[in-house]
N, C-alpha and C positions, 0 to 999 in steps of 0.2 A: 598452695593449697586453696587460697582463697578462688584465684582464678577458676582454677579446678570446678568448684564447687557454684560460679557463678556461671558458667559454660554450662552446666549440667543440668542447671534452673532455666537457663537458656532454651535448651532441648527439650526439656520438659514443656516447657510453654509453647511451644514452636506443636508438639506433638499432643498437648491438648487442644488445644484451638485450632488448629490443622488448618488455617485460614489466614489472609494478612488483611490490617483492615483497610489500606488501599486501594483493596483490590474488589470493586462493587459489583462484578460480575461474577464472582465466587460465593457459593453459599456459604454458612458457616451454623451444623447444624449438626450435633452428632445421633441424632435419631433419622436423621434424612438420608439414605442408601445414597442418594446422589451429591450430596456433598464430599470436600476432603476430607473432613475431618470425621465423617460416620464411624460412630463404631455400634458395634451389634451389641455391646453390651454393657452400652449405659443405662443406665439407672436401674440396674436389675440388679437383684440379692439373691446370695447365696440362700438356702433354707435354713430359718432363723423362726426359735421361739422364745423369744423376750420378751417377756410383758413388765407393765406397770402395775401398780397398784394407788386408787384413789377412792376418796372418800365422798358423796353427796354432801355440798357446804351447808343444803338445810333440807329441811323434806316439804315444804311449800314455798310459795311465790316463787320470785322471776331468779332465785339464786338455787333453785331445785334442779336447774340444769346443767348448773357447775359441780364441777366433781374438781377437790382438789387432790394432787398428787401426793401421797408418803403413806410409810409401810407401818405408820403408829397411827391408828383409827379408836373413833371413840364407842362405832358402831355404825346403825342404820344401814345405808343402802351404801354396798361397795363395786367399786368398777374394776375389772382385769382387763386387759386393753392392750393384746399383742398387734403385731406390727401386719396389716392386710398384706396377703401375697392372693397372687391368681391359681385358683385349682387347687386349693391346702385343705384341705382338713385338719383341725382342730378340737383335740382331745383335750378337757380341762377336768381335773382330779384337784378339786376343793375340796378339801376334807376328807368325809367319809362318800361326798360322792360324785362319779365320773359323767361328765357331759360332754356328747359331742356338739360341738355348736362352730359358732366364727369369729372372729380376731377378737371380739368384744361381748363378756360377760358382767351381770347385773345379778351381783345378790346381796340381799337383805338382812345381815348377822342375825337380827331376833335376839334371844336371851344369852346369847353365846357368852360365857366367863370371860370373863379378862385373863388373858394367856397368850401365846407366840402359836401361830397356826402356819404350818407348812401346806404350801399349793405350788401344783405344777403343770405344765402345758407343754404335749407335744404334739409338732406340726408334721406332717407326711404331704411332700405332692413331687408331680417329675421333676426330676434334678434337668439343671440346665448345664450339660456336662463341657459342651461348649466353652460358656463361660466360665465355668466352675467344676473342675474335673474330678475334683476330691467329695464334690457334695454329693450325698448318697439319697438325700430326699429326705431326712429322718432328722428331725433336730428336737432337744429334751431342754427345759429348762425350768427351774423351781426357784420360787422366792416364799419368805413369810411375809406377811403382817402379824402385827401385834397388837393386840386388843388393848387398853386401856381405860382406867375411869376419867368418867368426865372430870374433874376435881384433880387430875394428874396431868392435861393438857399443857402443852409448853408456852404457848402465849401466857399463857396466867404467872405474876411475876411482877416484881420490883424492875425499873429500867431507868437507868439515867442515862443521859443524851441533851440535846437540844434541842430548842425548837428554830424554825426556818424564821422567823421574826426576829427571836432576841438570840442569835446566834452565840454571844459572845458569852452568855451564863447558861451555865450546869444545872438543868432541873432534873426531877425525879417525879415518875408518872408510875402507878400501879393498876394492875388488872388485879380481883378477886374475886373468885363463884364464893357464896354463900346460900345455904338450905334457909335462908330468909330472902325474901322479897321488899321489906321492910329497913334492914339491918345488916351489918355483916356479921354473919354467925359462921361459925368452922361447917366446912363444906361437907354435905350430904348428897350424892349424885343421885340415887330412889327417890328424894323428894318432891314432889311435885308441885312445891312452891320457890323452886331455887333463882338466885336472878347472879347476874355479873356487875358487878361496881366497877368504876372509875374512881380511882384518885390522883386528884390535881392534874386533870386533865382540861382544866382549865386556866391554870398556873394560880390559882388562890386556893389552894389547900381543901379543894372541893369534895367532898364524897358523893358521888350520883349512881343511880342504879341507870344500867343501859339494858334496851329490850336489845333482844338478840333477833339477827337476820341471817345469818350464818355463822357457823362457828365448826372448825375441825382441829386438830392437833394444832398446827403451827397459824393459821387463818381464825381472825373472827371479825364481821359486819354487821354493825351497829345501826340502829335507827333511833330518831327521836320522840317520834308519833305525835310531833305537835308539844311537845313538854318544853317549858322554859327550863331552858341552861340544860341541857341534854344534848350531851354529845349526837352525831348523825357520821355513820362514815366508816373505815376499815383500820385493823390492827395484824399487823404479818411479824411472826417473829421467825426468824433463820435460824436454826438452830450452828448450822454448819457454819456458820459468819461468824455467830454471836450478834446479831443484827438486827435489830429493831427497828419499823417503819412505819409510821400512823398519823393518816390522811385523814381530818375530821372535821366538822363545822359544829361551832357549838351556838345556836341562837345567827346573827351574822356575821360571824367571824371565823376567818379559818383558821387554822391550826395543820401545821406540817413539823412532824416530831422525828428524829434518827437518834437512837442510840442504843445500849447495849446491857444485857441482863447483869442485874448482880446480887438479884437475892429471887 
């Protein structure tokens, strides 16, 4: 059976690569009609409306161009981000309302509630029947996101781990919003004096406020603005891992942290 099965990987690879590398007079190119190994129907997709959904990391400076990916948003500016096909049309039904447009849409929640919101995208263009004989040109597909409060963001949290220096001991580092800028007070997301604390993000039992540079569900980027003992740098938590990773300089010194939520 093994045989079997290695013969067959054999053929396979013989019939992708349609070429031997030997052979320097042979092209080896499967978009090239004049090669062996052309085939007409590489890199072409069936008719497919899959999108993503991401979220804008901040709404100013050089991180306004990042949109990070996941279907739990805190708000602001959201991105739907299907896959470009040539000659498609693109119908998107956000909500309450339908837009024709192209692979990639740009909208701004505003005061939208915290709640699960279904959206969907269908693509229309000519089937390539050649390649694809069952495609009819018509494909439908729907996701949520779901709205969330700032103050319910997955980064925020108790995490113990290590750090890349003292590998060999177990520290414990936390994220906290608080509706004080001052203090850590029980978190008010309407506030408009709220800030994020660090603890022991220096490994002496530190509590510091950090300015925010981005920040979405699972992503937040930190800056120092010049402050001593102020963290500078980024915080990713995985939810799907349990994984936690944060790259940061406090003053001269760096700090590389891995570990995993538990409160």
């Amino acid at each position: 059976m093994k045989q079997v099965f290695f013969y067959s990987m054999v053929f396979l690879f013989v019939v992708v690569t349609g070429c031997k590398e030997d052979d320097e007079d042979q092209c080896c190119d499967p978009t090239n009609p004049e090669c062996a190994n052309y085939d007409p129907c590489f890199g072409k997709e069936e008719t497919t409306a899959f999108f993503t959904i991401a979220q804008q990391y901040w709404p100013i400076g050089e991180n306004s161009d990042i949109f990070i990916e996941d279907d739990i948003v805190t708000g602001g500016k959201i991105k739907f981000s299907a896959i470009p096909q040539e000659g498609a049309t693109y119908t998107w039904i956000l909500g309450a309302d339908t837009i024709e447009g192209g692979p990639e849409i740009i909208r701004t929640l505003g005061e939208v509630p915290d709640g699960t919101y279904l959206n969907s995208l269908v693509v229309t263009k000519e089937p390539d029947i050649l390649c694809f004989p069952s495609d009819d040109g018509v494909a439908e597909f729907s996701r949520s996101f779901t709205k969330i409060d700032g103050c319910d963001v997955a980064f925020l949290g108790l995490y113990k781990g290590t750090f890349a220096s003292i590998p060999e001991d177990s520290v414990e580092i936390e994220l906290v919003s608080s509706s004080s800028v001052n203090s850590i007070e029980p978190c008010d997301q309407p506030s408009n004096t709220g800030a994020i604390f660090s603890i022991n993000f220096g490994i002496e039992e530190d509590t510091t406020r950090l300015y925010s540079n981005g920040a979405v569900n699972s992503q937040f980027s930190f800056l120092s603005l010049g402050t001593l003992g102020t963290a500078e740098g980024e915080f990713i938590y995985n939810s799907s891992l349990d994984k936690a990773t944060a790259e940061y300089q406090i003053d001269d010194t760096n700090y590389s942290f891995t570990g995993r939520k538990i409160q």
